[in-house]
C-alpha positions in Angstrom: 84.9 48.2 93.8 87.4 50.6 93.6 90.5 50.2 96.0 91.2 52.1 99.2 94.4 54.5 99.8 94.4 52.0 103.3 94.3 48.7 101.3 97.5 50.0 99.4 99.1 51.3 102.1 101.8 48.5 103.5 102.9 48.1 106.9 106.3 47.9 105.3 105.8 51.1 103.4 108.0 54.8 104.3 106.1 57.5 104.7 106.9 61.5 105.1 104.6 63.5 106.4 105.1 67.0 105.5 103.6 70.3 106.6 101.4 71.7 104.4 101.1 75.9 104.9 98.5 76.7 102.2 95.3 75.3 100.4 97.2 76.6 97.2 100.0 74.3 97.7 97.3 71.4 98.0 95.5 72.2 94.8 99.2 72.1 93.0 99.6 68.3 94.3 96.3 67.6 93.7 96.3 68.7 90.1 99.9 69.2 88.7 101.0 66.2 90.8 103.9 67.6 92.5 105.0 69.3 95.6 108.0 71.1 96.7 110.5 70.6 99.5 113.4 73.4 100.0 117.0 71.6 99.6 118.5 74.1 102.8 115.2 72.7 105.1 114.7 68.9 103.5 114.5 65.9 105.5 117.5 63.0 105.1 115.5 61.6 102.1 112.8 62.3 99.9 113.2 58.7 98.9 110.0 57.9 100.5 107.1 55.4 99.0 104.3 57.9 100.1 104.1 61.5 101.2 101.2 62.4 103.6 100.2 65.9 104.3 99.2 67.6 107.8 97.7 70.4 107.4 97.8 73.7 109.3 95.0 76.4 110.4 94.9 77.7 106.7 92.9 74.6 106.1 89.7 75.3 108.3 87.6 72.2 109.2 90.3 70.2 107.9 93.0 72.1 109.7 95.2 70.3 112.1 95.2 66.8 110.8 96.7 64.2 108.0 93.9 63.7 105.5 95.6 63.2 101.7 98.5 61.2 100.7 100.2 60.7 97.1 102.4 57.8 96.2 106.1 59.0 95.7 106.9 58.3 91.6 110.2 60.3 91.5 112.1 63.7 92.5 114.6 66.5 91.0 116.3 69.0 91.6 114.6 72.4 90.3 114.9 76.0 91.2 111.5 77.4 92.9 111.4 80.1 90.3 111.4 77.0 87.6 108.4 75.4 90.2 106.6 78.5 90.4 107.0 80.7 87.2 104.3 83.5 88.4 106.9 84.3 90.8 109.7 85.0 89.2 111.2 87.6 91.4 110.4 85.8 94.9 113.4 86.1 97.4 114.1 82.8 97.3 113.6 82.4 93.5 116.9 81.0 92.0 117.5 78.5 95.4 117.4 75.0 95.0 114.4 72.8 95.6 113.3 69.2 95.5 110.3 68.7 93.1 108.7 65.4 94.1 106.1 63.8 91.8 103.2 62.4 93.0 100.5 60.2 91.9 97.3 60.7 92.6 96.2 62.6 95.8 94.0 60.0 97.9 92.1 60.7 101.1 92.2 58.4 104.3 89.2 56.8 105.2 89.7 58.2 108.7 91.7 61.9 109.4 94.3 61.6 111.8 93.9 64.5 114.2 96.8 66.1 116.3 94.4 66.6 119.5 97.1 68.8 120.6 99.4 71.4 118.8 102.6 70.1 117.4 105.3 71.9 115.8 107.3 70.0 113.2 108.1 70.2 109.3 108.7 66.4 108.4 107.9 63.3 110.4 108.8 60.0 108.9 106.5 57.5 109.5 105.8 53.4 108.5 102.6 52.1 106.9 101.8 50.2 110.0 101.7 53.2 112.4 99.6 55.4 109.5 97.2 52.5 109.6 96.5 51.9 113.0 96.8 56.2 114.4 94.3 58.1 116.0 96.4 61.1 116.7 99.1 62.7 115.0 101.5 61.0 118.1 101.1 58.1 117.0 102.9 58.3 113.8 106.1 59.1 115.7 108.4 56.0 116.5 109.7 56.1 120.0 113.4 54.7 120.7 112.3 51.1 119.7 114.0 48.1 117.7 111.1 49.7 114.9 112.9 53.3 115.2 116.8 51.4 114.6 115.0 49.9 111.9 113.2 53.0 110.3 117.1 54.9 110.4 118.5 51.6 108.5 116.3 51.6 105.9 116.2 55.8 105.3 120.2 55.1 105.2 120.3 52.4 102.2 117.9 54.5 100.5 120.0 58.0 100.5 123.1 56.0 100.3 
């Protein structure tokens, strides 16, 4: 029996959710295993152990939810032109950008919804929120001994 992205999913785990604009940028993680993350609009880290992806109206039925997450094997440093060499003389072609690789793309057994609109570009989360969420709220950590703990752990990891 083959093993479930929740049975590898730890409570202890990090976890970035990141916007995802367009169904092209899902097919590139999906098949070429990496996505990309502007340097001038990136989180604190990208040293994360999974990246989940909530995706926006572009998606359709799947639109407004997390579905997919990838495990996090690695980042650089890479120009978007490098990323994206069929266009080469986009505005923001020679600007810095974190390539992230991923392993393979895994859906949740369960979607998490956002049941109301949210605006946001990353959201850390832990693998014991993203296992017990019904709404896209729920990932969020309020001021808590859990949210101290969350900041101490993002700090040894970009430090």
């Amino acid at each position: 029996m083959a093993e479930t992205l929740e049975s590898q999913v730890r409570p202890e785990h990090l976890i970035l959710i990141a916007v995802m604009n367009k169904p092209r940028d899902l097919q590139i993680a999906r098949l070429l295993g990496w996505y990309r993350i502007p340097l001038q609009t990136a989180p604190k880290t990208v040293r994360v152990d999974w990246l989940g992806f909530y995706q926006t109206k572009a998606f359709g039925e799947e639109r407004w939810s997390v579905r997919y997450l990838a495990t996090v094997r690695g980042h650089e440093m890479v120009t978007r032109a490098e990323l994206l060499r069929d266009e080469p003389d986009h505005l923001r072609a020679d600007e810095p950008y974190y390539k992230i690789q991923l392993g393979p793309l895994l859906a949740l057994q369960k979607p998490i919804p956002s049941r109301r609109w949210r605006r946001f570009t990353f959201l850390y989360t832990t693998g014991e929120r993203l296992l017990r969420a019904q709404d896209l709220k729920d990932l969020r950590l309020p001021p808590s001994r859990e949210r101290e703990l969350l900041w101490r752990v993002l700090r040894e990891k970009d430090g």
